[in-house]
Backbone bond lengths (Angstrom), bond angles and torsions (degrees), N, CA, C in turn:
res aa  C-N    CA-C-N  psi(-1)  N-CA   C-N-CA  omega(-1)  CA-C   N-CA-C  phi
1 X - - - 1.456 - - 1.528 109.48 -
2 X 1.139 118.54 149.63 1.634 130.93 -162.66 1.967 91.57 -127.32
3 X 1.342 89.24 170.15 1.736 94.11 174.72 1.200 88.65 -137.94
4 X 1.344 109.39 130.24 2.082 111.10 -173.55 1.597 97.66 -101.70
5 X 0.766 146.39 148.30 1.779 138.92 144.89 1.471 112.42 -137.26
6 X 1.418 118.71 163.47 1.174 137.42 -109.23 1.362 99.93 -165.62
7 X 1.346 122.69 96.25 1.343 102.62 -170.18 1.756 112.09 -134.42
8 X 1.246 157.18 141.20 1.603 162.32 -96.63 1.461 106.88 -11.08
9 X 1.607 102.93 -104.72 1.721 85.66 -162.02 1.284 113.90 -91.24
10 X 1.737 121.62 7.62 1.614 113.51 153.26 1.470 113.04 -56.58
11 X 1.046 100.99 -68.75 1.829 102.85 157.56 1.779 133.48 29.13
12 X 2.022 70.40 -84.12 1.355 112.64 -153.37 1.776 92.59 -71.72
13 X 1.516 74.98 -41.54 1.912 79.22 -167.95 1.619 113.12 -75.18
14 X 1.429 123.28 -23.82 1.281 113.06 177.26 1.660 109.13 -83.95
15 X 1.160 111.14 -35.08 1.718 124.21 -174.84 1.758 113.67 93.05
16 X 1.414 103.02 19.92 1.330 96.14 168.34 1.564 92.57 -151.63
17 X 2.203 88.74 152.52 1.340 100.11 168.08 1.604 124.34 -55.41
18 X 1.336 99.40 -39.11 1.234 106.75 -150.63 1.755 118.46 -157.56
19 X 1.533 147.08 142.61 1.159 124.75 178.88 1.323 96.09 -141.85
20 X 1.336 115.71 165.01 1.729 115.63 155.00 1.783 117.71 -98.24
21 X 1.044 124.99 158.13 1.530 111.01 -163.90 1.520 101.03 -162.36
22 X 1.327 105.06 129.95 1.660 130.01 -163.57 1.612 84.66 -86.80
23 X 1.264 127.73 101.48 1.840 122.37 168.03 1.302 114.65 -133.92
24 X 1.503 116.92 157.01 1.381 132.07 -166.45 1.483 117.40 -95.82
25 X 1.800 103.19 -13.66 1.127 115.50 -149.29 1.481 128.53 -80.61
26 X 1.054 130.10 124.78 1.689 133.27 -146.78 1.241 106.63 -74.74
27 X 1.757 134.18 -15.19 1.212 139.58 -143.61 1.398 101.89 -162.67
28 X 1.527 113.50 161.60 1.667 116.94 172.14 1.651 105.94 -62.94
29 X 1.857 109.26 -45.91 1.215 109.57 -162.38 1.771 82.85 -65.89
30 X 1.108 139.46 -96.34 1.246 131.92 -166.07 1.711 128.96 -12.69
31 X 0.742 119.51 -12.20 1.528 154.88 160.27 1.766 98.28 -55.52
32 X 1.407 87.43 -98.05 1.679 102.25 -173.57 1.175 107.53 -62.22
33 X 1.065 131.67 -1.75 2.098 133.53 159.42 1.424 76.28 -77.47
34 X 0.818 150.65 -111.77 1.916 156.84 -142.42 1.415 108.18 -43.88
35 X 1.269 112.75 -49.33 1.441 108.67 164.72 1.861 115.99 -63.16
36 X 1.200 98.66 -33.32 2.098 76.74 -164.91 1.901 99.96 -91.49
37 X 1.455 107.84 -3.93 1.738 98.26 172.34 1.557 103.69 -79.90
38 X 1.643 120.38 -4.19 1.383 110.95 172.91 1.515 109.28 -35.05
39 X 1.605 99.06 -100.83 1.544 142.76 171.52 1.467 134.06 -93.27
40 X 1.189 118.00 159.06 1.393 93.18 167.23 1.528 124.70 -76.53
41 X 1.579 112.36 -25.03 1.332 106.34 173.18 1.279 123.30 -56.61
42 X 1.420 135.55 1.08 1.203 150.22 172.23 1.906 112.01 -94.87
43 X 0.879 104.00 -48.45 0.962 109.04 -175.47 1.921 108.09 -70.26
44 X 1.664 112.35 -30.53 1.526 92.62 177.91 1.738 102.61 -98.17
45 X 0.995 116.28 32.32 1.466 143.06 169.09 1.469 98.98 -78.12
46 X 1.000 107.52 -80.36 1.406 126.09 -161.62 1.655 117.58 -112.75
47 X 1.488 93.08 48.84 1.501 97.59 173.36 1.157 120.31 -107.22
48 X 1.166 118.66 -6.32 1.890 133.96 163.31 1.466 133.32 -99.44
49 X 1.272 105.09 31.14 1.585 107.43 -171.26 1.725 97.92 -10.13
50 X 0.662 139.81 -79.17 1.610 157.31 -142.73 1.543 93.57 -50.24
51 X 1.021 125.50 -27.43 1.833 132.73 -178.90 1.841 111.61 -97.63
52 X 1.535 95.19 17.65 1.487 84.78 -148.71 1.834 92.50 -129.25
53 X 1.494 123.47 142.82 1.609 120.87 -176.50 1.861 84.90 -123.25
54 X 1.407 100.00 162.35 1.742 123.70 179.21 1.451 93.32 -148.27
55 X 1.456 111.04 130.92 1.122 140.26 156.59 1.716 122.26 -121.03
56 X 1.130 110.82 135.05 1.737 122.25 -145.48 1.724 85.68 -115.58
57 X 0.880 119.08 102.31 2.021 122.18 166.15 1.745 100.76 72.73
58 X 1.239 117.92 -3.32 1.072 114.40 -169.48 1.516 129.76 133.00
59 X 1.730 109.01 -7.24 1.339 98.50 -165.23 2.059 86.26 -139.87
60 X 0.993 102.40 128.03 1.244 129.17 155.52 1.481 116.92 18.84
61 X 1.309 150.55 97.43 1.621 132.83 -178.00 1.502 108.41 -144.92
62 X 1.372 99.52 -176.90 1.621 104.95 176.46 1.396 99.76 -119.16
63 X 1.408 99.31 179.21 1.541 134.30 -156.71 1.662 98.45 -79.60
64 X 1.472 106.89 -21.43 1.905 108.23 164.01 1.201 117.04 -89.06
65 X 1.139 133.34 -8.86 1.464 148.66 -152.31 2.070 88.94 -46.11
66 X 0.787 131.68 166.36 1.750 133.22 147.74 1.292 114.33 -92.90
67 X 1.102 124.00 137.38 1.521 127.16 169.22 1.152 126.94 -83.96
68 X 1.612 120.58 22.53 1.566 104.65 -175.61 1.561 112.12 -84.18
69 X 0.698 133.29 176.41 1.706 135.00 -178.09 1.317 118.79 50.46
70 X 1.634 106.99 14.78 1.705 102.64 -156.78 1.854 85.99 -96.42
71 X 1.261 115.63 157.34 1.467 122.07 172.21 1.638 123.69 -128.59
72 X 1.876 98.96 -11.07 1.521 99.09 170.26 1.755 95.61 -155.28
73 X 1.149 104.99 148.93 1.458 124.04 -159.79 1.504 92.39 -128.37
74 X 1.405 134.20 112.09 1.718 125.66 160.40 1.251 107.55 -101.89
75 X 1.436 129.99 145.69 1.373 147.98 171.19 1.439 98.95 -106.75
76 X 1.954 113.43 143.66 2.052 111.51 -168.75 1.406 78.07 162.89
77 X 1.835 77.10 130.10 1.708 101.55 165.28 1.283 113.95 -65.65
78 X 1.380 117.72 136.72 1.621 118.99 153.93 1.458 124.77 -5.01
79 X 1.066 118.04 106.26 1.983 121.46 -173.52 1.835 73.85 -75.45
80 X 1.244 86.38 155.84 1.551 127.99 -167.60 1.737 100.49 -123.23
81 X 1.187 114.39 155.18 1.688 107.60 -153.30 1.545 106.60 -104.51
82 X 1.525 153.77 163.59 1.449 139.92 -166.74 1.154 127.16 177.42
């Protein structure tokens, strides 16, 4: 089990903070293939990788990252600088 979260207008657009999720998936991108054949609210979630940051337990990753040992996955727009 993974803990997905979801944070401003991924959020907004899936309608939840946060879920736990039974997945097979070898990779982040493999992930969001499993996530956007949910629904469509998933899918216009995650239709811009390019607008989109992943952090793996907490620290910073990409869209190849592997998921083994991972236990929380966050989805979040690009922080903006201030």
């Amino acid at each position: 089990m993974i803990d997905v979260m979801y944070f401003a207008w991924v959020r907004e657009r899936i309608g939840l903070p946060r879920e736990r999720i039974e997945t097979d998936a070898a990779t982040v991108a493999d992930l969001i293939d499993e996530l956007k054949a949910r629904e469509p609210r998933y899918e216009m979630a995650f239709a811009d990788l390019k607008s989109l940051r992943v952090a793996l337990d907490q620290e910073l990753s990409s869209f190849d990252a592997p998921l083994a040992g991972v236990r929380e996955v966050a989805f979040f727009p690009p922080m903006t600088g201030g």
